[in-house]
C-alpha positions in Angstrom: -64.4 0.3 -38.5 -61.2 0.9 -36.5 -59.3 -1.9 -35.2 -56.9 -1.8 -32.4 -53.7 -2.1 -34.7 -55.0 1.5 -36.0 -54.8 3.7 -32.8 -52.4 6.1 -32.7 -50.0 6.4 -29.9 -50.5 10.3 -29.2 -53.7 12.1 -29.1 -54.2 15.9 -29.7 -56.4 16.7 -26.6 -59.6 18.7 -26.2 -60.2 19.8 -22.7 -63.7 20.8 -22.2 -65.7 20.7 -19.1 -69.4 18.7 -19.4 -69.0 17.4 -22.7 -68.8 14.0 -23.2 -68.1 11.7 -25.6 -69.0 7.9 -25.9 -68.1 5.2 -28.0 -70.6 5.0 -30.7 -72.1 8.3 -30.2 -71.6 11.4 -32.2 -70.7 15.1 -30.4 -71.1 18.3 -32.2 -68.8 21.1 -31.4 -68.4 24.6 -32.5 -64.4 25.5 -32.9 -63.5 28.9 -32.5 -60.3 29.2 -30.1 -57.0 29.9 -32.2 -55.4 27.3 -30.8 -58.0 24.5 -31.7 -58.7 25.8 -34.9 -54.6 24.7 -35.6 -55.6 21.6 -34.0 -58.2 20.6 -36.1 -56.2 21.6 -39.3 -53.6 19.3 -37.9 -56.0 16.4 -37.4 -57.4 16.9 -40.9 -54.1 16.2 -42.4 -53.9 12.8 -40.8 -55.3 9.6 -41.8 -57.3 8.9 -38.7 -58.7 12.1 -37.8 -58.9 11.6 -34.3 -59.2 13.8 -31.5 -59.0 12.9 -28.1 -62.2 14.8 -25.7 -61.3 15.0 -22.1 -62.1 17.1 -19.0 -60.0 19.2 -16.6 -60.2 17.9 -13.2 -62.7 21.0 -11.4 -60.6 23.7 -9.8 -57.1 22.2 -10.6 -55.5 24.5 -13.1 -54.2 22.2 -16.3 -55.1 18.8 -14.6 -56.7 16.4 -17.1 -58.4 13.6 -16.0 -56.7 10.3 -16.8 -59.4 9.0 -18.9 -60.9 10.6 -22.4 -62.5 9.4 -25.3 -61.5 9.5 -28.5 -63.8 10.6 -32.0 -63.3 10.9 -35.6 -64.0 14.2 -37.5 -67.0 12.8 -40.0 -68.5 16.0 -40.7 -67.2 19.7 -40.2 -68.2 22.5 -42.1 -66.1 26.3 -42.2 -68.0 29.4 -41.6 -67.2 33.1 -43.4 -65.9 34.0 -40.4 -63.5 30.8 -40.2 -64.7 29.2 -37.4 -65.1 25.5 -37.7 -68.8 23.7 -36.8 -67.6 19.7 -36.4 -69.0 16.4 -35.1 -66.8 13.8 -33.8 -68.2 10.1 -34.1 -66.5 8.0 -30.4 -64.4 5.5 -31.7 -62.5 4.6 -28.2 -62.0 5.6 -24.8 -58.5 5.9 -23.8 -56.1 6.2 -20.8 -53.6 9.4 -20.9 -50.3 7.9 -19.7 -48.5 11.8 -20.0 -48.8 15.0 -21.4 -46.2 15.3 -24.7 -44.4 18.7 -24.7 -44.1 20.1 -28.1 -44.1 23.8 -30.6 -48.0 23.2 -31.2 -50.3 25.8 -29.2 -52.7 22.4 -28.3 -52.1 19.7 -25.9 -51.0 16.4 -27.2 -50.7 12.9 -24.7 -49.5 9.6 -25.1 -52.0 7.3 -24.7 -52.9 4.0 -23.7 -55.8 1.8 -25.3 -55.8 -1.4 -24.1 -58.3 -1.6 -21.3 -61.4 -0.5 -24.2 -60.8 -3.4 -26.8 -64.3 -3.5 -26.3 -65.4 -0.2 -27.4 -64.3 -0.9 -30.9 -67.1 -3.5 -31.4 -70.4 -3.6 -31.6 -72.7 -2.0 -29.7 -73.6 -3.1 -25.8 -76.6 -4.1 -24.5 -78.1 -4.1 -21.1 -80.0 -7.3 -19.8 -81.2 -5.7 -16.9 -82.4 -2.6 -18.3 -86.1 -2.5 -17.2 -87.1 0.2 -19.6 -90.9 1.3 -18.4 -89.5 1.8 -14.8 -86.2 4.1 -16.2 -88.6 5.9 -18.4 -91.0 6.7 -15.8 -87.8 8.0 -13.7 -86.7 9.7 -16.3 -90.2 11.3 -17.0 -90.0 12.8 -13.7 -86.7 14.7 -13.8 -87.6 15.9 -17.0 -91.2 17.4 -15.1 -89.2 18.8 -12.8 -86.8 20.3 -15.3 -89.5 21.6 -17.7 -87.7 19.3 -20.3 -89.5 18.0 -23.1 -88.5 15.0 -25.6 -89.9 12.8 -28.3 -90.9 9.9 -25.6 -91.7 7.5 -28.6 -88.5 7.8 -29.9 -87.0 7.3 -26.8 -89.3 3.9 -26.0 -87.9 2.6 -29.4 -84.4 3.7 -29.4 -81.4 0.7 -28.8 -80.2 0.7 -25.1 -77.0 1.8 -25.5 -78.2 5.0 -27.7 -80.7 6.0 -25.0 -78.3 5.4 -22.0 -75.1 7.5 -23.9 -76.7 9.9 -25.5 -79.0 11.0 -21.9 -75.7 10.7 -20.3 -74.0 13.0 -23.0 -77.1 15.5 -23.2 -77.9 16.4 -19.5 -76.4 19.2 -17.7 -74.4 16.7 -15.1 -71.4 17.9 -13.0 -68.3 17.3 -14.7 -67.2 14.2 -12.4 -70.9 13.0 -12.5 -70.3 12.9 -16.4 -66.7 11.2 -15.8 -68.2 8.6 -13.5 -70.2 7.4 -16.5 -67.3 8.1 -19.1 -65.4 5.6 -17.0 -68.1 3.0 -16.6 -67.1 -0.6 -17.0 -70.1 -1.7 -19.1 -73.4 0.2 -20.1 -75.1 -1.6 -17.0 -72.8 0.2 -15.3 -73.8 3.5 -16.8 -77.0 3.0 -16.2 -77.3 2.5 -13.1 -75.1 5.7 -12.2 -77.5 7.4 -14.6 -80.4 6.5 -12.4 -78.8 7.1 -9.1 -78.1 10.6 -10.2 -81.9 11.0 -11.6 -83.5 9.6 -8.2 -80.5 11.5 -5.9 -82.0 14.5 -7.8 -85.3 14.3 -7.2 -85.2 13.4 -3.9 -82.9 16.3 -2.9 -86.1 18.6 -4.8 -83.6 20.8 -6.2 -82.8 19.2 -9.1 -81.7 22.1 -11.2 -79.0 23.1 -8.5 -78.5 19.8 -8.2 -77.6 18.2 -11.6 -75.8 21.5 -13.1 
């Protein structure tokens, strides 16, 4: 487990619109852009491993939003074509403070950790999550989407899985998924989760809507 003391002070950076990452939750990505591929050779060689996911603010060329998450490489493997298939466990989110300048093709910040001690405990629960009435909700988006899931799994998974990885998996708009990125607590993502869900269906376009 990382402890505070173990954070670096300068993050390579992954922009990538739509995906998020979440403390405690585990992102696969498929690495094929030159200057990523030296990135992740570069992050190999370091003790930590970690690299930094964040999205471009929409329709502002090179603007990064201010807060990312960070994950650790824990599995990668290399194709025959040299292309690199990784997942990044979260570890913490983090607040980009400015953009380092430097020879390397990828963008590297200077970050700040201290308003996320929390994200390098143990997982978060949510008192008020009333799970029957969310799942029903969440039952009818995913009617309107033509989505299908394993609802037992879902009625036995921990809060905090269920809640990330829902807000990592749907097709949100990038500063829907930022909104919940930036949450305070998982409450707090929750309930943005569901406002989203029931804005959706009540505007009865949710495909339009929600991508």
């Amino acid at each position: 487990m990382f402890k505070a003391a173990d954070l670096p002070d300068t993050l390579p950076v992954f922009p990538l619109p739509g995906a998020l990452l979440l403390p405690r939750a585990r992102l696969p990505l498929h690495i094929f852009e030159p200057r990523y591929l030296a990135m992740l050779d570069d992050c190999l060689k370091t003790r930590d491993r970690l690299i930094g996911m964040i999205q471009p603010v929409p329709n502002q060329d090179e603007s990064l939003h201010l807060i990312g998450c960070a994950g650790r490489v824990s599995q990668f493997s290399e194709t025959e074509d040299g292309r690199y298939m990784i997942t990044l466990s979260g570890i913490s989110r983090f607040r980009v403070l400015r953009e380092e300048q430097g020879f390397q093709a990828y963008r590297r910040c200077l970050v700040d950790w201290q308003d996320y001690d929390r994200d390098l405990g143990l997982q978060e629960h949510d008192p008020e999550f009333q799970r029957p009435d969310f799942l029903n909700l969440l039952k009818r988006y995913f009617d309107a989407q033509s989505l299908s899931t394993d609802w037992d799994a879902l009625k036995e998974a921990e809060d905090e899985m269920m809640i990330n990885s829902l807000a990592m998996l749907l097709e949100l708009q990038v500063e829907d998924k930022q909104a919940m990125l930036e949450a305070k607590s998982l409450q707090d993502r929750r309930e943005i989760l569901t406002t989203l869900l029931e804005f959706a269906l009540l505007s009865g376009d949710t495909e339009d809507r929600m991508q």
